[in-house]
N, C-alpha and C positions, 0 to 999 in steps of 0.2 A: 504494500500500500504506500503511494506516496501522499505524503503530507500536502504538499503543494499543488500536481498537478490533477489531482482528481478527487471529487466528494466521495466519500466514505458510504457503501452501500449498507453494509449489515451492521448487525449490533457488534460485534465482534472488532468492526474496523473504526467503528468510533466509539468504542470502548479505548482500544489501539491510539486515536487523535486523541479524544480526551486526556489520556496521561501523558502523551505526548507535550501537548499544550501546556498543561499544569507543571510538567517537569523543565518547560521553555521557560513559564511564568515566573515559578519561582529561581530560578535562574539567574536570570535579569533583575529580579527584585532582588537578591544576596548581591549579585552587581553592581545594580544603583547604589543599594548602603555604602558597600565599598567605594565607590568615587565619589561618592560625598564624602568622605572622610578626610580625604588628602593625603598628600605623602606619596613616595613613590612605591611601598609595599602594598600598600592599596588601590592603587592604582594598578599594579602586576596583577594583585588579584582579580580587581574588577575584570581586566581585559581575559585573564584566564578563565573566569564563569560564563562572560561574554563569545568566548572562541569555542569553548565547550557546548553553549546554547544553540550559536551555528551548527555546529558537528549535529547535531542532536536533529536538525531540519532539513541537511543539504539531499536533494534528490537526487534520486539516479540509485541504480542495481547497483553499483559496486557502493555505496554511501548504506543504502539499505543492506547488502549483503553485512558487511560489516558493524552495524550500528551497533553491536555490544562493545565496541572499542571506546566510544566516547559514552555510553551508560556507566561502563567500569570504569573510565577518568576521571568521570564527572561527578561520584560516588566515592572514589579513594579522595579527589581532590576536596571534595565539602568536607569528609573523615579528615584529613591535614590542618585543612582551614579552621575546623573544629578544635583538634588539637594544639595548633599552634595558641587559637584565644585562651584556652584552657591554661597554658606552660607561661603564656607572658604578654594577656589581653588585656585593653584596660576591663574594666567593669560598668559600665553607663546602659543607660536603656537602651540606649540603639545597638550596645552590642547581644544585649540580649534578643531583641526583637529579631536580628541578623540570626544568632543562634538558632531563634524557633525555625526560622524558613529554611535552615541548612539542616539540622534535624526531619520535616518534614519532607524537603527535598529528599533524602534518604529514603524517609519509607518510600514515598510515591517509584523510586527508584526499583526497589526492592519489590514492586504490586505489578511493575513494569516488566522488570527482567521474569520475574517469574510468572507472566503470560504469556510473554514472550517465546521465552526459551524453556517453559515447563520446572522451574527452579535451576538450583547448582549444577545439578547434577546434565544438566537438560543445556545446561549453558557453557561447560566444560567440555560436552563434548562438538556443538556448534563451534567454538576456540578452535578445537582439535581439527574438526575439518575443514574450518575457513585456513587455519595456515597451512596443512597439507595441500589446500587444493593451493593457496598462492605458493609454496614452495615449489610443489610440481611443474605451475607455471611459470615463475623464475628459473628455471633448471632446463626447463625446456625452450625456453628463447634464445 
């Protein structure tokens, strides 16, 4: 299904946009906090939530074939972002407000991959044969 080039027929595939959307929105919304903040690590940030959100809508087979690459960047990097507030954040409302949308981002991440790809186990082995099939094809060009 792509996002952009075609409306979603069944329940299934705009179940599909739906968390898509939501996983876009709050995205951008943990982005905007971040550049409002200032600073150049925030700034880093923002543009890294903002580059992940693209990844997350770019069309095209091979952008779809791969989309669990920017689900699991987009997932470890809010988990970092997390962690870093956590080691050496200040503590003001807006970083909490940020917290809740990187937090939720996660689940919705988590409601996502495991549609997606059936859970871990379902997503481990999509991995496996996305770089098989691209090794194959590198080796054979």
């Amino acid at each position: 299904m792509q996002l952009i080039t075609s409306r979603p027929k069944t329940r299934d595939e705009q179940v599909t946009l739906a968390l898509r959307l939501v996983t876009v929105g709050l995205t951008l919304a943990t982005a905007a906090i971040h550049l409002s903040l200032g600073g150049l690590l925030f700034l880093l940030n923002a543009a890294g939530y903002a580059t992940l959100a693209a990844a997350l809508i770019v069309p095209g087979s091979f952008a779809e074939r791969f989309r669990w690459a920017p689900r699991l960047a987009l997932m470890g990097y809010t988990a970092a972002t997390i962690v870093g507030w956590v080691i050496m954040g200040p503590r003001y409302d807006m970083a909490y407000l940020a917290k809740g949308i990187e937090i939720a981002l996660i689940a919705v991440l988590f409601v996502d991959i495991a549609r997606a790809y059936g859970g871990p186990t379902g997503l481990v082995r999509r991995i496996s044969t996305d770089l098989s099939h691209l090794r194959n094809a590198v080796a054979g060009a």
